[in-house]
gemmi code that builds the backbone of each chain (N, CA, C; Angstrom):
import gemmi

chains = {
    "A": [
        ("UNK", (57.645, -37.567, 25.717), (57.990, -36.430, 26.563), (56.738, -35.602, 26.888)),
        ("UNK", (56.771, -35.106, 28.383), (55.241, -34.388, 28.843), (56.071, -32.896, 29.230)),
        ("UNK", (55.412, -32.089, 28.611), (55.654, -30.487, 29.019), (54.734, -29.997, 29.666)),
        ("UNK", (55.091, -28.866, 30.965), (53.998, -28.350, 31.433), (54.853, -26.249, 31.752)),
        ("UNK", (54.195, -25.590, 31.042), (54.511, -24.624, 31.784), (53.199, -23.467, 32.187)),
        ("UNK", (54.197, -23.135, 33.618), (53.262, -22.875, 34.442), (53.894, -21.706, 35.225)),
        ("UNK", (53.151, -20.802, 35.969), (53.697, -19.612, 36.451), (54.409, -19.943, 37.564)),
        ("UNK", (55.653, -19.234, 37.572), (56.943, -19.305, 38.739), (56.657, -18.584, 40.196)),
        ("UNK", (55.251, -19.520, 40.697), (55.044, -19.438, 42.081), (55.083, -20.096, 42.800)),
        ("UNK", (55.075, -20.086, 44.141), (55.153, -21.031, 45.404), (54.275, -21.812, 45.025)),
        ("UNK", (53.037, -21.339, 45.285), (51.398, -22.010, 45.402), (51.582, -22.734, 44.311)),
        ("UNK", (52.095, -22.844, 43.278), (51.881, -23.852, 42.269), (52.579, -24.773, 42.395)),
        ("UNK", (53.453, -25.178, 43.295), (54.200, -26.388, 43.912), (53.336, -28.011, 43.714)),
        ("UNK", (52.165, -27.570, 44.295), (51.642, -28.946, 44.238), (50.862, -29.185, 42.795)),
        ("UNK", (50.682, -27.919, 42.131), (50.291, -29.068, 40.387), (51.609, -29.006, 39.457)),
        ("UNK", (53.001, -28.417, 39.849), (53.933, -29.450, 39.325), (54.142, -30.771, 39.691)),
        ("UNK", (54.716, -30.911, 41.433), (54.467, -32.246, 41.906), (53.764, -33.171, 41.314)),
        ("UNK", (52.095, -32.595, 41.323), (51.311, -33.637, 40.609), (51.066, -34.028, 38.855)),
        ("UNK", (52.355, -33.093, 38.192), (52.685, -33.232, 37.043), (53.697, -34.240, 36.857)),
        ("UNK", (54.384, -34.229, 37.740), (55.658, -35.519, 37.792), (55.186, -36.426, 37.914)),
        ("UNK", (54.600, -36.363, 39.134), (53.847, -37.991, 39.821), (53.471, -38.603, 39.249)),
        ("UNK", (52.306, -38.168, 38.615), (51.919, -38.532, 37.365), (52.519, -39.301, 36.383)),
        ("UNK", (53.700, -38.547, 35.602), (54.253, -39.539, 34.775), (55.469, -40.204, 35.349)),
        ("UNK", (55.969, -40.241, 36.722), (56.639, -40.968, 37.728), (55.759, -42.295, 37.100)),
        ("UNK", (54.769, -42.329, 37.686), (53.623, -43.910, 38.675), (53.694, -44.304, 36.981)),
        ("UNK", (53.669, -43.667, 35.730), (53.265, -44.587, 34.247), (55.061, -45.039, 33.976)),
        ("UNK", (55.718, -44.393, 34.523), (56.895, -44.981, 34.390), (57.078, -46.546, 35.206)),
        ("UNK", (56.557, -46.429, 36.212), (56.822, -47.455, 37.271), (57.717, -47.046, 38.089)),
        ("UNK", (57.933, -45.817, 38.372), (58.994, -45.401, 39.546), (58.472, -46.197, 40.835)),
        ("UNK", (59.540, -46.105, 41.425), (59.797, -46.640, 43.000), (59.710, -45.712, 44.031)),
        ("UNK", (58.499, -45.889, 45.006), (58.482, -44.848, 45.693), (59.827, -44.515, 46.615)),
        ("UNK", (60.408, -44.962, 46.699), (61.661, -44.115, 46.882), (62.460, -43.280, 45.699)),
        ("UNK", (62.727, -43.542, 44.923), (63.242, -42.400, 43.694), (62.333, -41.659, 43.296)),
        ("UNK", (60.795, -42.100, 43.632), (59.634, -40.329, 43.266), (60.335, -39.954, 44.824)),
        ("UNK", (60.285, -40.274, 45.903), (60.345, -39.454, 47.145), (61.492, -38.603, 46.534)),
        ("UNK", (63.204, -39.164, 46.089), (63.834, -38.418, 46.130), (63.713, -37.303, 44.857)),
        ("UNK", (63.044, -37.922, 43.677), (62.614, -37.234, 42.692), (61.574, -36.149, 42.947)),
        ("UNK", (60.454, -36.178, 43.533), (59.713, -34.799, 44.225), (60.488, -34.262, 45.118)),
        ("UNK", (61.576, -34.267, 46.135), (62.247, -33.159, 46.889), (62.820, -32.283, 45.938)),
        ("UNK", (63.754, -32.791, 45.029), (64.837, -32.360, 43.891), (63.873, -31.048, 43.238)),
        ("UNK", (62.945, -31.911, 42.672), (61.559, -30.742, 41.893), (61.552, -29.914, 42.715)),
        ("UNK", (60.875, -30.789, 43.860), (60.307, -29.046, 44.803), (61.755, -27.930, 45.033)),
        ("UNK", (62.907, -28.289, 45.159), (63.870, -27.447, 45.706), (64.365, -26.871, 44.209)),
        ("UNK", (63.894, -27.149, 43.364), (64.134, -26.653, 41.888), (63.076, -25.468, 41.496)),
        ("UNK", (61.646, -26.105, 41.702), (60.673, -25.351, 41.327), (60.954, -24.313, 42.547)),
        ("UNK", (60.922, -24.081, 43.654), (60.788, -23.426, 44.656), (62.314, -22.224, 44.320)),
        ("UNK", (62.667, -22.488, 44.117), (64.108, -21.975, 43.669), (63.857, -20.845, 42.466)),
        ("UNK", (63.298, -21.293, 41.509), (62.649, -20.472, 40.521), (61.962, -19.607, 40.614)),
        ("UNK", (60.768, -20.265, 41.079), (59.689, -19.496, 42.033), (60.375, -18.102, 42.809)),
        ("UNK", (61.143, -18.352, 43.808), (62.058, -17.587, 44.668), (62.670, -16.397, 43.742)),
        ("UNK", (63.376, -16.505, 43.250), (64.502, -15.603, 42.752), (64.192, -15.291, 41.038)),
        ("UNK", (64.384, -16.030, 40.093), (64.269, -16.317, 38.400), (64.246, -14.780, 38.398)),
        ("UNK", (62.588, -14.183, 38.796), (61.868, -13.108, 37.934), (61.954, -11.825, 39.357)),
        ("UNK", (62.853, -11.816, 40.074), (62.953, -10.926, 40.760), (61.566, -10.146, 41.278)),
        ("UNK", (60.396, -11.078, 41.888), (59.516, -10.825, 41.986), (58.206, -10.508, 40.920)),
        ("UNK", (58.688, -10.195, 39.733), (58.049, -9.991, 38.835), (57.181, -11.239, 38.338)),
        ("UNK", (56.052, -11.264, 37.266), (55.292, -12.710, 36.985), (56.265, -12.728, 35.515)),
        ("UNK", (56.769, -15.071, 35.924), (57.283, -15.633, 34.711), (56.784, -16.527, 34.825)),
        ("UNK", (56.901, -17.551, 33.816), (56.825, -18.825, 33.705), (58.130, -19.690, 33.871)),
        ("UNK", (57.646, -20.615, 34.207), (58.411, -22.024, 34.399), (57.953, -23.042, 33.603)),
        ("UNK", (59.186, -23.586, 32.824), (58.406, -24.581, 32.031), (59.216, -25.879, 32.191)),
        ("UNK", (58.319, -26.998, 32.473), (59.286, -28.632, 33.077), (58.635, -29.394, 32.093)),
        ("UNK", (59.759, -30.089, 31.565), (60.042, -31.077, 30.791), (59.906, -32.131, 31.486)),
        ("UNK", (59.290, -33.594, 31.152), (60.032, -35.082, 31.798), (59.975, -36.200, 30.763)),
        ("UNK", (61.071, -37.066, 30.006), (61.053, -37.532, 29.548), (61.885, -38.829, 30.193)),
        ("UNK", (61.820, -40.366, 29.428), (62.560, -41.058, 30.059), (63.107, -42.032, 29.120)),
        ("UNK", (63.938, -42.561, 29.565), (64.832, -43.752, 28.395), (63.843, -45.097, 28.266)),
        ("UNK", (63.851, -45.978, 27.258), (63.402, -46.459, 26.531), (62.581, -47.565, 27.641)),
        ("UNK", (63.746, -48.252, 28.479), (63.453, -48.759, 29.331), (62.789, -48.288, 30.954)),
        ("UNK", (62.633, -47.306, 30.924), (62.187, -46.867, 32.074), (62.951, -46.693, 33.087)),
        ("UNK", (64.342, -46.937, 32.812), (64.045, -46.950, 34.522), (65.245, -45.267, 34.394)),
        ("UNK", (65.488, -44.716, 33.800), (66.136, -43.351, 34.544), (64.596, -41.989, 33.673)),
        ("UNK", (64.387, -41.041, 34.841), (63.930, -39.850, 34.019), (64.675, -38.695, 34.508)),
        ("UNK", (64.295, -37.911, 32.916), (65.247, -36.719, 32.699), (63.962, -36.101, 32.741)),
        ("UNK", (64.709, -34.731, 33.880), (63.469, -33.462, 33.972), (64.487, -32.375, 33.520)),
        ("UNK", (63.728, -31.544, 33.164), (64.700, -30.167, 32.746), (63.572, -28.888, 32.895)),
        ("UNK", (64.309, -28.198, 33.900), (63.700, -26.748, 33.970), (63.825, -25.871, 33.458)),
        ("UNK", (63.000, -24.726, 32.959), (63.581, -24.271, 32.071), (63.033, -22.210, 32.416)),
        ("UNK", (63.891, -21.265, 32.941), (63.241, -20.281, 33.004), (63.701, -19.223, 32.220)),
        ("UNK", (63.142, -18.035, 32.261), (63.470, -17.081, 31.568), (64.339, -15.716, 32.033)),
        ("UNK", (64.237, -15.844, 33.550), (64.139, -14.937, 34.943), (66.273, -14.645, 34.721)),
        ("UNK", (66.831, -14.077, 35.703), (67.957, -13.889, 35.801), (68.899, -14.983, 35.823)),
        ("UNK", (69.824, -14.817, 34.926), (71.108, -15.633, 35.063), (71.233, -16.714, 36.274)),
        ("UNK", (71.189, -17.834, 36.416), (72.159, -18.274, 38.171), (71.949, -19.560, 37.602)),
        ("UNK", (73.157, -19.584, 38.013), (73.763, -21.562, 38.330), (73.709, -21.923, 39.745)),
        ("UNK", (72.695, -22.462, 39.787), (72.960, -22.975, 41.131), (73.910, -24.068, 41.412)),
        ("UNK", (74.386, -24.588, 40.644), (75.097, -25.579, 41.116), (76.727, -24.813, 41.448)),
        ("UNK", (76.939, -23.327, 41.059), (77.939, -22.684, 41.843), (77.896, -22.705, 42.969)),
        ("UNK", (76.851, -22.633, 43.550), (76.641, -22.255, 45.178), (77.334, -23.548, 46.165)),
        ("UNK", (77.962, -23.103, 46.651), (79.201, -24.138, 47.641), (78.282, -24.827, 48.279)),
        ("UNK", (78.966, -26.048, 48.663), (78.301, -26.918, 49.576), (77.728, -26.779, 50.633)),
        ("UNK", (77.290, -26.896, 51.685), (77.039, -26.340, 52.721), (77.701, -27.841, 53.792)),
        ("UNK", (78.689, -27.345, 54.985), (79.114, -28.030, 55.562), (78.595, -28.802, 56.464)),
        ("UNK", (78.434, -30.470, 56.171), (77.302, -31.215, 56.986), (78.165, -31.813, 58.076)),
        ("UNK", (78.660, -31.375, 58.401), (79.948, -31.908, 59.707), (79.781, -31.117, 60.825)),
        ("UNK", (79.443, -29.647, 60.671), (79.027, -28.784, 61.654), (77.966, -29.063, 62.404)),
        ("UNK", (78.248, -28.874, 64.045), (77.147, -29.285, 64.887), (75.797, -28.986, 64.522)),
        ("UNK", (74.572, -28.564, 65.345), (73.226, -28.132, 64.917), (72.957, -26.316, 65.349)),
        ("UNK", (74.364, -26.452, 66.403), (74.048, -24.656, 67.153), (74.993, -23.950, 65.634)),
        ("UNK", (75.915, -24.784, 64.873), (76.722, -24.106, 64.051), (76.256, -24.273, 62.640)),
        ("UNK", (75.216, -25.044, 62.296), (74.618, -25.101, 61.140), (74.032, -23.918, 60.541)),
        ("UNK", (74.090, -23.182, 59.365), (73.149, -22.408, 58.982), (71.842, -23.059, 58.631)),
        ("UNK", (70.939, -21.897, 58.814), (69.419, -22.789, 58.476), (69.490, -22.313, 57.004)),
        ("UNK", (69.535, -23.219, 55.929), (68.879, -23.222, 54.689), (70.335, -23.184, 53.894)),
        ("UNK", (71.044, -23.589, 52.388), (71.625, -23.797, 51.736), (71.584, -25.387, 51.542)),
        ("UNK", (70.308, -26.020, 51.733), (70.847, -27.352, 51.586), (69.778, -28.082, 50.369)),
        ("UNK", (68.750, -27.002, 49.942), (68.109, -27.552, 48.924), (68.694, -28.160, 47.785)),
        ("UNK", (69.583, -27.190, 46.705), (70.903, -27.451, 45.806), (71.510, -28.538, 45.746)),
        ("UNK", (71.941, -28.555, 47.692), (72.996, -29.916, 47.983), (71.914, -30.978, 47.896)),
        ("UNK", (70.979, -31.282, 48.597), (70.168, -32.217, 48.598), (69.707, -32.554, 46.948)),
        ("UNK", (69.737, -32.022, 46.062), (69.554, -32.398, 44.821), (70.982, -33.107, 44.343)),
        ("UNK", (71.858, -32.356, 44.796), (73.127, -32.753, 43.995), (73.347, -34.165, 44.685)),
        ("UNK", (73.481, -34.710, 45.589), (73.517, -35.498, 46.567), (72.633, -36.796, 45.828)),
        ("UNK", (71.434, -36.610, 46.113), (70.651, -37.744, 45.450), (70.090, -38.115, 44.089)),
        ("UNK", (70.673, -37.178, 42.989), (70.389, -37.402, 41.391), (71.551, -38.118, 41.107)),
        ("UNK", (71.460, -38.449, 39.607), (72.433, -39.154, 39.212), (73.366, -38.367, 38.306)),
        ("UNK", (72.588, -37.115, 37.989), (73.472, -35.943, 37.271), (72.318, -34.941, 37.098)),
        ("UNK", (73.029, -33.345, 37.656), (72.811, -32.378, 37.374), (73.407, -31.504, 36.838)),
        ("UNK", (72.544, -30.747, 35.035), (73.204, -30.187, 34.536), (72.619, -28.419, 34.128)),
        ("UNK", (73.707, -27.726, 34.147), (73.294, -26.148, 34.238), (73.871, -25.934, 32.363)),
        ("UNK", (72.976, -25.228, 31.864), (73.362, -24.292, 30.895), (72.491, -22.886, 30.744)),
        ("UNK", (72.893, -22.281, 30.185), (72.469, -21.112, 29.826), (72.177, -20.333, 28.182)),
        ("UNK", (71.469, -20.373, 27.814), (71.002, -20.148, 26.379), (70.272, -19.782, 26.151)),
        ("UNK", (70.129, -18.599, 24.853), (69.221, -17.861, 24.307), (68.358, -17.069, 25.614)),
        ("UNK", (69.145, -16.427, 26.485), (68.456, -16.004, 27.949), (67.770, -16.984, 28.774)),
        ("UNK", (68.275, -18.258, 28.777), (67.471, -18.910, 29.262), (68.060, -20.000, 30.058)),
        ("UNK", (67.411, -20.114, 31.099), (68.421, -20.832, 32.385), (67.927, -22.251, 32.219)),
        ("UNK", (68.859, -22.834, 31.673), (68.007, -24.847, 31.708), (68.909, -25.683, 32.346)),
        ("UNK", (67.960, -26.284, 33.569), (68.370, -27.118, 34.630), (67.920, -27.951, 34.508)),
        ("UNK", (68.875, -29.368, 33.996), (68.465, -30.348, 34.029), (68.963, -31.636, 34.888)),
        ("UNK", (67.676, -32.269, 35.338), (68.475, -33.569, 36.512), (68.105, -34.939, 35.695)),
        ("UNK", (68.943, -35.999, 35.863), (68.486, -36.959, 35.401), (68.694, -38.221, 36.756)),
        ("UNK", (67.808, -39.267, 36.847), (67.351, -39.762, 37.874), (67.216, -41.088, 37.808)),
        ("UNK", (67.426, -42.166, 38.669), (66.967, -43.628, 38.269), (65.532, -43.696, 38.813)),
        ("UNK", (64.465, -44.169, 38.403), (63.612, -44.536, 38.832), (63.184, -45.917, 39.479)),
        ("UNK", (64.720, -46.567, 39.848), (64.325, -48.016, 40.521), (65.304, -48.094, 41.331)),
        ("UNK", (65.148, -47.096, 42.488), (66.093, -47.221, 43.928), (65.452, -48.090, 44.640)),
    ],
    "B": [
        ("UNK", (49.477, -31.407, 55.483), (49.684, -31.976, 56.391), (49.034, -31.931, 58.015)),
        ("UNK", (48.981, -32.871, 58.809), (47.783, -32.798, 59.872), (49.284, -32.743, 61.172)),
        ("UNK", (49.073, -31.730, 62.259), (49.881, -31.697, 63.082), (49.260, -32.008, 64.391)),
        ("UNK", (49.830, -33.488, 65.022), (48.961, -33.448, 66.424), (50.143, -33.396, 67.686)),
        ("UNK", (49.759, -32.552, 68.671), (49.958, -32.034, 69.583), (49.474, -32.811, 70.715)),
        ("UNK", (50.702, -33.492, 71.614), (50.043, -33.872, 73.114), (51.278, -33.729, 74.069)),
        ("UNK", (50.492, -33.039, 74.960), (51.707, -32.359, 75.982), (51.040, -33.023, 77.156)),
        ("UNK", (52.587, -34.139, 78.094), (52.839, -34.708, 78.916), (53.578, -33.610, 80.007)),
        ("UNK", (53.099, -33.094, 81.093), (53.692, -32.500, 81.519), (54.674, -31.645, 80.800)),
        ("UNK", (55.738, -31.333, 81.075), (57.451, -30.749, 80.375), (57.672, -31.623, 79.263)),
        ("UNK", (56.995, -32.791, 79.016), (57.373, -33.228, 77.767), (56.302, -33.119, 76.938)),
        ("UNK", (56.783, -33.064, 75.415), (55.417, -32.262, 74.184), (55.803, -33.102, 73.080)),
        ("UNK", (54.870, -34.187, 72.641), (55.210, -35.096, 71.898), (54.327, -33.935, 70.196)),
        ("UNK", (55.161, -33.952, 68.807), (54.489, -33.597, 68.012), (54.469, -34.683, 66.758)),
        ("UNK", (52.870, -35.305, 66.398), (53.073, -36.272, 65.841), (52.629, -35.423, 63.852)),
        ("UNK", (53.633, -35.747, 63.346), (53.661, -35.307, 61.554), (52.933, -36.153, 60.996)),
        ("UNK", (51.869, -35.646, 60.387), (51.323, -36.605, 59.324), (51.284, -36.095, 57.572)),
        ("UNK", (51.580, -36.683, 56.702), (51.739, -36.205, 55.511), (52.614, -35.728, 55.189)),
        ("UNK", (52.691, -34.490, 54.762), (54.393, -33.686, 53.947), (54.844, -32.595, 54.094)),
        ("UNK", (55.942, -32.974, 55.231), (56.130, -31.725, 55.137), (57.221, -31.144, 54.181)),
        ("UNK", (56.748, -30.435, 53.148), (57.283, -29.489, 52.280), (56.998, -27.551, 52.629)),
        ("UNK", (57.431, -27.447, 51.717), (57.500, -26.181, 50.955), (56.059, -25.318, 51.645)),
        ("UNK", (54.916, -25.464, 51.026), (53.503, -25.446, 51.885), (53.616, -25.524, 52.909)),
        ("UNK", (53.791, -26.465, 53.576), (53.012, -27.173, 55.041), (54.038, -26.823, 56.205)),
        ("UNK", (55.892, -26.409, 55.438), (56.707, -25.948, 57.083), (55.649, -24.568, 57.475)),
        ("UNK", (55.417, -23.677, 56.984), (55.468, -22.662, 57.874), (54.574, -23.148, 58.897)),
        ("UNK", (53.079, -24.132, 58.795), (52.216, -24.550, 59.705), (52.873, -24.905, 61.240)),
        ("UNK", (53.872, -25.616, 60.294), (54.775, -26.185, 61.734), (56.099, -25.316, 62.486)),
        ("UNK", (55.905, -24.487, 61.898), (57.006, -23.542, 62.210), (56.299, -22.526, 63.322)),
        ("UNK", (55.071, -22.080, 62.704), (54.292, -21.341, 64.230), (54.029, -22.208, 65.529)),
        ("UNK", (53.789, -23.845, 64.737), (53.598, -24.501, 66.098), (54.929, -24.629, 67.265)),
        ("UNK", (55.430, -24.734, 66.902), (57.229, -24.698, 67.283), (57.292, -23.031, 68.187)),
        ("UNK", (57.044, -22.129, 67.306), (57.194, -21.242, 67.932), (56.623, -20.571, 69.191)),
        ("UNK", (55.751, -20.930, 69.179), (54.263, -21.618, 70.404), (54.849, -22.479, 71.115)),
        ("UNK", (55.466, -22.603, 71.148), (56.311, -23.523, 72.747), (56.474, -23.028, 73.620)),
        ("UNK", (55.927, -23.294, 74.883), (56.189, -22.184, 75.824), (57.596, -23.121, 76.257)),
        ("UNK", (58.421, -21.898, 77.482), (59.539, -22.557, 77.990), (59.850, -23.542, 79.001)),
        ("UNK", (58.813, -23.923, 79.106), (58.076, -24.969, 80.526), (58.159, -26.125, 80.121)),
        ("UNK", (58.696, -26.086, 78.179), (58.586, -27.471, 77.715), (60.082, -28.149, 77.808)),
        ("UNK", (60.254, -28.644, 78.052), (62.174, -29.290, 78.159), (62.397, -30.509, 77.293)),
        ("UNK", (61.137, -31.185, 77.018), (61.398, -31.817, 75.600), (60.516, -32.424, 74.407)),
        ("UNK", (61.508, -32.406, 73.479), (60.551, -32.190, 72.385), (60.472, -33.587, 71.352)),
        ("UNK", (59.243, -34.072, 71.628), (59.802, -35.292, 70.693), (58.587, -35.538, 69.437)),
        ("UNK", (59.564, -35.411, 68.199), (58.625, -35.558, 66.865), (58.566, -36.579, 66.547)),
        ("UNK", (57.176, -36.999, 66.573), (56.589, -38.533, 65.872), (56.451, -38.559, 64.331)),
        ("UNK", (57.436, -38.771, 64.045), (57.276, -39.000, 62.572), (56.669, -40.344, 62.023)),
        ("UNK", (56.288, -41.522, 62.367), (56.175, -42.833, 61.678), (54.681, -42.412, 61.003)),
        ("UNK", (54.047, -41.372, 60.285), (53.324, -41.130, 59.846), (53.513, -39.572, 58.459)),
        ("UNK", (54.840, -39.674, 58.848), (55.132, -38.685, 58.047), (55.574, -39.316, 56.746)),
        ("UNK", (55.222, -38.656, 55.553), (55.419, -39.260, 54.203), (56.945, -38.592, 53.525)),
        ("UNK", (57.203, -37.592, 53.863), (58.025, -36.708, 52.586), (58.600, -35.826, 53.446)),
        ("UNK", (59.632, -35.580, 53.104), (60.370, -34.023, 53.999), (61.431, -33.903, 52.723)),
        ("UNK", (61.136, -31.956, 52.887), (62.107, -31.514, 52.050), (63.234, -30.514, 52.646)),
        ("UNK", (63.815, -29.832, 52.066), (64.610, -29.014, 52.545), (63.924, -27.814, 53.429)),
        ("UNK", (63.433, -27.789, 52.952), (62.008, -26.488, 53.973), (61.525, -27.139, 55.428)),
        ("UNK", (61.348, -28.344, 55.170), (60.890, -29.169, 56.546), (61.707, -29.413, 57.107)),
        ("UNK", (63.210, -29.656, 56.641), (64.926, -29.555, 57.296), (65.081, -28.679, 58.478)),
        ("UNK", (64.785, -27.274, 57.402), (64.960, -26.247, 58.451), (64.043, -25.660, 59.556)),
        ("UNK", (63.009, -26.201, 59.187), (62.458, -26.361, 60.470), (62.808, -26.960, 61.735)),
        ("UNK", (63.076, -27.867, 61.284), (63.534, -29.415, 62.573), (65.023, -28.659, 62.926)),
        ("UNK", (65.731, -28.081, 61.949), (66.876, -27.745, 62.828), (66.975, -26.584, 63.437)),
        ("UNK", (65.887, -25.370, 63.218), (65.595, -24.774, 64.175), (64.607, -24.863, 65.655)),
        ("UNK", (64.186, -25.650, 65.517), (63.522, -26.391, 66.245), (64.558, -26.684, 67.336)),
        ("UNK", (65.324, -27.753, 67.011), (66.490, -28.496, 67.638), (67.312, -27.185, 68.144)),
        ("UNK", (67.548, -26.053, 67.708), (68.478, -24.882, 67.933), (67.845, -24.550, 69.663)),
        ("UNK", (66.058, -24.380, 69.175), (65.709, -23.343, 70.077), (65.659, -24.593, 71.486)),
        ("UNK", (65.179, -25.689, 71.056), (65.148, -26.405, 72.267), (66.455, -27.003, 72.806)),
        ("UNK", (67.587, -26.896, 72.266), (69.180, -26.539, 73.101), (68.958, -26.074, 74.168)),
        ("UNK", (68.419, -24.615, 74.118), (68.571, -24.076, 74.974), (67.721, -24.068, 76.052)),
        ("UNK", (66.891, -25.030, 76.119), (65.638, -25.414, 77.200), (65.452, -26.751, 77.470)),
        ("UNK", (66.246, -27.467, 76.691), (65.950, -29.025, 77.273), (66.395, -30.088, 75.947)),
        ("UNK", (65.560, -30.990, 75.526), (66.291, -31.610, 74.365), (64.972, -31.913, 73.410)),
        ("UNK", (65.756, -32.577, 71.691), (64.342, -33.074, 70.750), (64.979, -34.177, 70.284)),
        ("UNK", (63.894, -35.222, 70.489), (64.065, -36.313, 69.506), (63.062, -36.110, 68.495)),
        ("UNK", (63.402, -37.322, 67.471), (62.306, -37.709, 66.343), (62.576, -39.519, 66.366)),
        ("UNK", (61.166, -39.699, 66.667), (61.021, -40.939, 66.789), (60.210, -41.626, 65.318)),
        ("UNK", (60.903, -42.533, 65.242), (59.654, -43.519, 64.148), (60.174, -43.051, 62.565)),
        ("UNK", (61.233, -43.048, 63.035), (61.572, -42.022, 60.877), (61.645, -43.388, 60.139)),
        ("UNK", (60.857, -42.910, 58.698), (60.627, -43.824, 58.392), (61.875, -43.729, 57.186)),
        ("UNK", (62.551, -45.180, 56.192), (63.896, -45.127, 55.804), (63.416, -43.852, 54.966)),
        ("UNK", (62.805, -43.971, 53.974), (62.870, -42.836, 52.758), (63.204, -41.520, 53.287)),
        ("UNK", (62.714, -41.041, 54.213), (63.308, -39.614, 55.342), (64.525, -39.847, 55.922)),
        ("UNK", (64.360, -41.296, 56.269), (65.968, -41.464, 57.329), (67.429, -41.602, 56.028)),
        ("UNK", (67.210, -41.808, 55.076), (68.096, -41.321, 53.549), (68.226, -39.735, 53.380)),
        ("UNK", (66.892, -39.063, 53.401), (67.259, -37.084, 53.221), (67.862, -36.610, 54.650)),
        ("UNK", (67.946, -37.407, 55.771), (69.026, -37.253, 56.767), (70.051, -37.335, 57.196)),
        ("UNK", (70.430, -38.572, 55.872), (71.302, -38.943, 55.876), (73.000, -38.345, 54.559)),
        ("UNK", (71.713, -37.999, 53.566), (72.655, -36.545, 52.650), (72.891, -35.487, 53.217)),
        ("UNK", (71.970, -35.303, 54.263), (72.391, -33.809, 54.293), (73.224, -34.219, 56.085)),
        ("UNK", (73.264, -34.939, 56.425), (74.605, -34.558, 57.591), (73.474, -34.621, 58.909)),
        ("UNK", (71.897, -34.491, 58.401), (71.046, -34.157, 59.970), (70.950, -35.250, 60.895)),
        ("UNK", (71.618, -36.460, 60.297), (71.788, -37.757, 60.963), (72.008, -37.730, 62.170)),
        ("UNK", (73.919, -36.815, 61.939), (74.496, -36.638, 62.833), (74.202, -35.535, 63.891)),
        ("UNK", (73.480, -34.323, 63.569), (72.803, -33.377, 64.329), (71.726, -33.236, 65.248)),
        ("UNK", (70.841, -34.358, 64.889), (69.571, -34.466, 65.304), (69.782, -35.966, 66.597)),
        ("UNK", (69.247, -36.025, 67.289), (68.638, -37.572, 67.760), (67.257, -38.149, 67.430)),
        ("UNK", (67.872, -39.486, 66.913), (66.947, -40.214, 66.325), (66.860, -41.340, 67.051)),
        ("UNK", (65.386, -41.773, 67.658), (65.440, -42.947, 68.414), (64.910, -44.129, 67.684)),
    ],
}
model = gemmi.Model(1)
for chain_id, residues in chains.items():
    chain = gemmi.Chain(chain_id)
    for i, (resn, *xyz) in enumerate(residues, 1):
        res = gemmi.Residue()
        res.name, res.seqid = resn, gemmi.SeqId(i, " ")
        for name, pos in zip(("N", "CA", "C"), xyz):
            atom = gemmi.Atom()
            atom.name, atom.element = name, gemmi.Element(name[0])
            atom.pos, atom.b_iso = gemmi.Position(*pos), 0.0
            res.add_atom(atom)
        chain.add_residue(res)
    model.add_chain(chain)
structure = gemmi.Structure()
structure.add_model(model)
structure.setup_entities()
């Protein structure tokens, strides 16, 4: 298992990314499950980043570990910032034309959509989001 | 990400290179907004684009909003791994894809 924590900002988007990737490519992921595995991150980390610490400076700390055989990894986020489940937040309706679409609610869905399980708890003040993933789409 | 720009008369081809995420929409979001109304259509070359996230979503579908009302947008050249995050989120059906 590789831990990295790191401050809950935008700009630090790309040395989480390149914290996954990283142990993505020693896994042998498939660049299609890192593609869908870096959106998930980014709309996770970015999410944190966003809201957690109500503007204030926190950390973010990501976990990635994987099963014996390689082929699923488990990431888990982990912040300190305000209460929220995102996985409450309703779907956003993909049937609606493009003039009736809202712009934005679809980060969440787009995670929920392409993992193989996402899980919310809450403990000891602390918001842990975890996705788990195949790495051989 | 590298954004190239070539305008055919009323038509404005924009070709994506690299990722667009989180970082790199707003780049493309001023370019978009920089459209004058003389343009009637809009077509994004993606077969060089690597990654799109939900941030680069909403771009393209505001994009697609504003050029409704002036003419039309394709995206040409999507490559599958993008033409899959178009395909969760419903932009399949919203967007034209040639």
């Amino acid at each position: 298992m590789k831990e990295l924590s790191i401050e809950a900002k935008k700009d630090k988007l790309n040395d989480v990314l390149a914290f996954i990737d990283t142990e993505l490519e020693i896994m042998g992921c498939s660049m299609k499950s890192q593609m869908q595995i870096d959106v998930a991150v980014e709309e996770l980390f970015v999410n944190i980043a966003s809201y957690a610490y109500e503007g204030d400076d926190g950390n973010a700390f990501i976990k990635i570990d994987t099963d014996p055989d390689n082929s699923k990894a488990t990431i888990t986020f982990i912040d300190e910032g305000v209460p929220y489940d995102p996985l409450k937040k309703e779907d956003p309706d993909v049937t609606l034309s493009a003039e009736e679409r809202p712009i934005g609610g679809l980060g969440i869905f787009i995670v929920k959509k392409t993992m193989d399980d996402v899980i919310y708890t809450h403990e000891d003040g602390k918001n842990i989001l975890t996705i788990i993933a195949s790495t051989n789409k | 990400m590298t954004i190239n720009k070539e305008l055919n008369g009323s038509e404005l081809t924009i070709g994506l290179v690299g990722r667009l995420d989180t970082a790199t929409s707003p780049q493309l979001e001023e370019e978009i907004k920089a459209i004058g109304s003389d343009v009637n259509k809009l077509v994004f070359d993606m077969k060089e684009l690597e990654y799109i996230s939900s941030a680069g979503l909403r771009v393209l579908l505001s994009a697609q909003k504003m050029m409704k009302n002036q003419g039309s947008m394709v995206l040409r050249n999507v490559a599958e791994s993008i033409n899959e995050i178009l395909e969760v989120t419903g932009f399949i059906d919203i967007l034209t894809i040639e």
